[in-house]
C-alpha positions in Angstrom: 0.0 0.0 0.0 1.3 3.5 -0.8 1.7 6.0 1.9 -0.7 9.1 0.9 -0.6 12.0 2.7 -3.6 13.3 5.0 -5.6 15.7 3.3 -8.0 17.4 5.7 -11.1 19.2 3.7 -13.5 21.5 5.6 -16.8 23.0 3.1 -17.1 26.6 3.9 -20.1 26.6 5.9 -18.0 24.4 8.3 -15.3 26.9 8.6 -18.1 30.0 8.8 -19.6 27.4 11.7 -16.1 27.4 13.5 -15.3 31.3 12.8 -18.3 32.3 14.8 -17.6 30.3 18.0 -16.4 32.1 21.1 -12.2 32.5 21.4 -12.6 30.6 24.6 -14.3 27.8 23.1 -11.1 27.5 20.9 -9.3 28.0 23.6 -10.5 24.9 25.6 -10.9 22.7 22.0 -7.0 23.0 21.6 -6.1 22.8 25.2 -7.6 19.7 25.3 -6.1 18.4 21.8 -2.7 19.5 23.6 -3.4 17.6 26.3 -4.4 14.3 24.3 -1.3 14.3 22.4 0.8 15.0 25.2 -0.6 11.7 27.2 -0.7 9.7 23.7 3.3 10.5 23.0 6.2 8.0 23.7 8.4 9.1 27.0 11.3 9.6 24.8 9.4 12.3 22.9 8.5 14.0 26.3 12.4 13.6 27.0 13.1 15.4 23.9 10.2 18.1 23.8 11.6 18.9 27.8 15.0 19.2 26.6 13.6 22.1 24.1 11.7 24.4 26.7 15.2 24.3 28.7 17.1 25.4 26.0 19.1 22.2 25.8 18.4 21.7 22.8 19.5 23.9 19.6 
């Protein structure tokens, strides 16, 4: 099987839907996205990402 990219479509009444709900809606939607991937990735990615906010990584 060939590896395809992703391709993510949204129809513009869909994106018209998003655009009108509150900022702190967003908000909370994407803190809890952050918060899923952050539980669903491997250690050594947390080891890695930590190593970035100290600046111990360049």
């Amino acid at each position: 099987m060939k590896n395809e990219p992703l391709l993510y479509y949204k129809t513009k009444e869909e994106i018209e839907s998003y655009r009108k709900k509150s900022v702190k809606l967003k908000l909370e939607w994407l803190e809890a996205q952050m918060e899923f991937f952050y539980k669903a990735m491997p250690e050594k990615a947390k080891k890695i990402r930590k190593k970035l906010k100290l600046g111990k990584i360049f």
